[in-house]
N, C-alpha and C positions, 0 to 999 in steps of 0.2 A: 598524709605527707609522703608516706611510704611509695604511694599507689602514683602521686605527682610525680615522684622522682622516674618512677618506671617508667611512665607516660612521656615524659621527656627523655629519656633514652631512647627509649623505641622510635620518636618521630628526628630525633638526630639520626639515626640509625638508615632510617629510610631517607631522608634527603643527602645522606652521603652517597645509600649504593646510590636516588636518582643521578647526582652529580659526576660521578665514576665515568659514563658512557661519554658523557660532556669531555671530558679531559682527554679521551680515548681520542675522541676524533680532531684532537687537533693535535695529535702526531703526525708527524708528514715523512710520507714513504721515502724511499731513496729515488732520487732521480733514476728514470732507465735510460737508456744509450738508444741518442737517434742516431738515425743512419742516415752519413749524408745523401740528398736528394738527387738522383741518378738522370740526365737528359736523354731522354727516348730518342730515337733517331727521328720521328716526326718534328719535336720539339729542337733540335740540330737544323734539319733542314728546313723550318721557319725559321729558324734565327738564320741560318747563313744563305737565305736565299737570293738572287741576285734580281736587281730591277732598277728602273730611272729611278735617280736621286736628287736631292738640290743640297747644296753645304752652305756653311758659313764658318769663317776661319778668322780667327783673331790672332795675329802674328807681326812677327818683329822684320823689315823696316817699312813691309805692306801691312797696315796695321788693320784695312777688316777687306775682307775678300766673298764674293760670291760667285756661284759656281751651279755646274745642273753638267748630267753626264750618265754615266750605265755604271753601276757598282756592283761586283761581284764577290763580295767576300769569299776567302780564301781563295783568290783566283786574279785576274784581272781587271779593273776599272778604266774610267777613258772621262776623263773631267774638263768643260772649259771656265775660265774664271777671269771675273776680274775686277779693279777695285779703284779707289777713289780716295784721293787725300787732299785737303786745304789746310792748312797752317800755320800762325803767324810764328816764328822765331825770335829769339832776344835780338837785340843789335849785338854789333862787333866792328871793330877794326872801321868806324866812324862809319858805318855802312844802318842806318834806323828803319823801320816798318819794312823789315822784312817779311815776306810770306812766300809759302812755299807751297806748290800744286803738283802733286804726284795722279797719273793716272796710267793704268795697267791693262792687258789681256795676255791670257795665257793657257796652254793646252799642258793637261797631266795625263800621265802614265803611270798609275801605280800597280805591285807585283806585291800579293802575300802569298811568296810559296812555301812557306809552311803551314801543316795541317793546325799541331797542337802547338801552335808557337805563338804572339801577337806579333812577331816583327813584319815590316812590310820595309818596302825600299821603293823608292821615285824618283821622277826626272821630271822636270819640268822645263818650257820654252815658250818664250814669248817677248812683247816687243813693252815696250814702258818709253812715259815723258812725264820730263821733271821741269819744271817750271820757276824760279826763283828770283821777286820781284823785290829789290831796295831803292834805298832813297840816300844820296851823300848831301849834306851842304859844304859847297867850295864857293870861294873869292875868285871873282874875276879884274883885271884890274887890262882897261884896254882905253888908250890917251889919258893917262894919267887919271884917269877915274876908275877907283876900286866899290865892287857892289857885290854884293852876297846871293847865291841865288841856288836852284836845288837843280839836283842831275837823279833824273829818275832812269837806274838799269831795271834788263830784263834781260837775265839767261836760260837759254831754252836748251834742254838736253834730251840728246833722245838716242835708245839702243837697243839694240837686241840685248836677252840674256836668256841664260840657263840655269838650272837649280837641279843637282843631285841632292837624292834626301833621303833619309832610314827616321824611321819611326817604331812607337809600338799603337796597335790599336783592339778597339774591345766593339765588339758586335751583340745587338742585344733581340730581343723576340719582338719587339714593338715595333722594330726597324730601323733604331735609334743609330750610330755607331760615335764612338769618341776617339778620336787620337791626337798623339802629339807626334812633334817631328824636328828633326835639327836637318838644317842642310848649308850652302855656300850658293851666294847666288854670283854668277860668274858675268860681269857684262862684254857685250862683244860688237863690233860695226859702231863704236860712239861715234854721234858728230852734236857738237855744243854751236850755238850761237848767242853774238852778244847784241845787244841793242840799246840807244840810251838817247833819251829826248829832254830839252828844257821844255817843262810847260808853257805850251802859246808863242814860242819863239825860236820857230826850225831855222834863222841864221845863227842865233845865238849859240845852237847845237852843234851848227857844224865847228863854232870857234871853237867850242869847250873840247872837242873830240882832240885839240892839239893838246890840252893841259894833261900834266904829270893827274891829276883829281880824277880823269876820267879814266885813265888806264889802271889808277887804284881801287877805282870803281869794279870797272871788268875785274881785276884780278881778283877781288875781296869774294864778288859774288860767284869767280871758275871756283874759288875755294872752298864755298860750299857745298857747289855740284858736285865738285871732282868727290870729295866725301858719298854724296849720296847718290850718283846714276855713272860715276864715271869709273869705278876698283871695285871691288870683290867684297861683299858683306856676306858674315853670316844672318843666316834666315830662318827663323824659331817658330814653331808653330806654339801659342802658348794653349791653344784649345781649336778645336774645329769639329767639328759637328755636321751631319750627314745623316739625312734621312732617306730612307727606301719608302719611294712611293708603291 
C-alpha cells in the first residue's frame, strides 16, 4: 500500500516537471519596437518618376472624364481631356421628356511645387456644348377650332470656359496616383440657340412661334441652360485616377 502510494507520487511528480516547459512556452515576450520603414532614394525616384499617362476622373458637373498627357510628379504635367453626358431630367414648369447632352474637351496644366507637401494647383481650358431637349403640350385655337397638339424645343449652348483648381494628391511605386480637387469653372464667349418644331407640320410651326406657349417654351428650357453652360459652377473632382505608363 505503502510502495502504491509512493509510485504514484513519484509518477505525479514527473508529469508535473514534463508539463512545466509546456506552460513556459506559452508566455509571450514583450513586443519590440519596429522602426518605421525608410524610402531609399531608388524607391522615391520610382515612385515620383515622370512618363505618359491616361486618367479617369469622376467629378461634379462633368461627371466622368478621360484624359492621356505627360505626368511629372512633383513637377509639371500637360493633360488633354474630355467627356460625355446624356441625361433625362424631371419635368418642370409644364416643359415633359426632358434630356440633357453635355459634351466637353479640354487642356490642363497642373503644378506640384512642393517637394514634401501633396498640394498641387491647376488651370484648366476648354470649349463645351450643352444640349437640352423638351416637349410642351399647348392648345391652338385658329377659326374658331381649338386642338391640342405638342411643341418640341431644342436649345443648344455653347462656350468657352476656364477652371482654376488646388488639390491634394498621393503618388505611389506601381505608377498609381489619386487626387481630389475643388475648383470654379468660369464660362466665357456663350452663344445659346433656340429651336422648336410641331411634328410633320412646318406651317403649323411657324403659327405656334407667335403664341405666348412657345416663348414659355424657349424661356423654361434658357432656364435650364443658363444654370448649366451659361454662369459659374463649382467643379469637384470627387476621385481621379492617373496611371504612369
Amino acid at each position: 500500500m505503502r510502495l502504491r502510494r509512493i509510485l504514484q507520487g513519484f509518477f505525479i511528480g514527473i508529469l508535473l516537471l514534463s508539463a512545466k516547459p509546456c506552460f513556459s512556452k506559452t508566455k509571450t515576450s514583450p513586443p519590440k519596437d519596429k522602426k518605421a520603414a525608410v524610402e531609399t532614394p531608388e524607391e522615391r525616384e520610382e515612385r515620383l518618376r515622370g512618363g505618359y499617362a491616361a486618367l479617369l476622373e469622376v467629378s461634379i458637373p462633368h461627371p466622368i472624364e478621360l484624359g492621356f498627357g505627360w505626368m511629372q510628379p512633383k513637377g509639371e504635367s500637360h493633360f488633354g481631356a474630355f467627356g460625355l453626358l446624356q441625361k433625362d431630367l424631371a419635368p418642370g414648369r409644364g416643359v415633359r421628356d426632358i434630356k440633357l447632352s453635355m459634351q466637353h474637351i479640354e487642356y490642363r496644366y497642373r503644378s506640384e511645387p512642393w517637394q514634401r507637401h501633396p498640394l498641387f494647383w491647376q488651370i484648366s481650358g476648354g470649349y463645351q456644348q450643352i444640349q437640352i431637349d423638351g416637349t410642351r403640350a399647348v392648345k391652338v385655337s385658329q377659326n374658331d377650332i381649338t386642338f391640342s397638339t405638342d411643341i418640341q424645343g431644342k436649345l443648344t449652348v455653347r462656350s468657352l470656359y476656364y477652371i482654376p483648381k488646388v488639390g491634394i494628391i498621393k503618388h505611389f511605386r506601381n505608377g498609381l496616383s489619386l487626387s481630389w480637387g475643388f475648383g470654379y469653372m468660369i464660362p466665357a464667349l456663350v452663344s445659346s440657340k433656340f429651336e422648336s418644331k410641331v411634328p410633320g407640320d412646318p406651317l403649323l410651326d411657324e403659327l405656334l412661334q407667335q403664341l405666348g406657349s412657345y416663348k414659355a417654351t424657349q424661356r423654361d428650357l434658357e432656364h435650364v441652360g443658363k444654370r448649366i453652360g451659361q454662369v459659374g459652377l463649382p467643379h469637384m473632382d470627387l476621385i481621379e485616377l492617373i496611371w504612369r505608363i
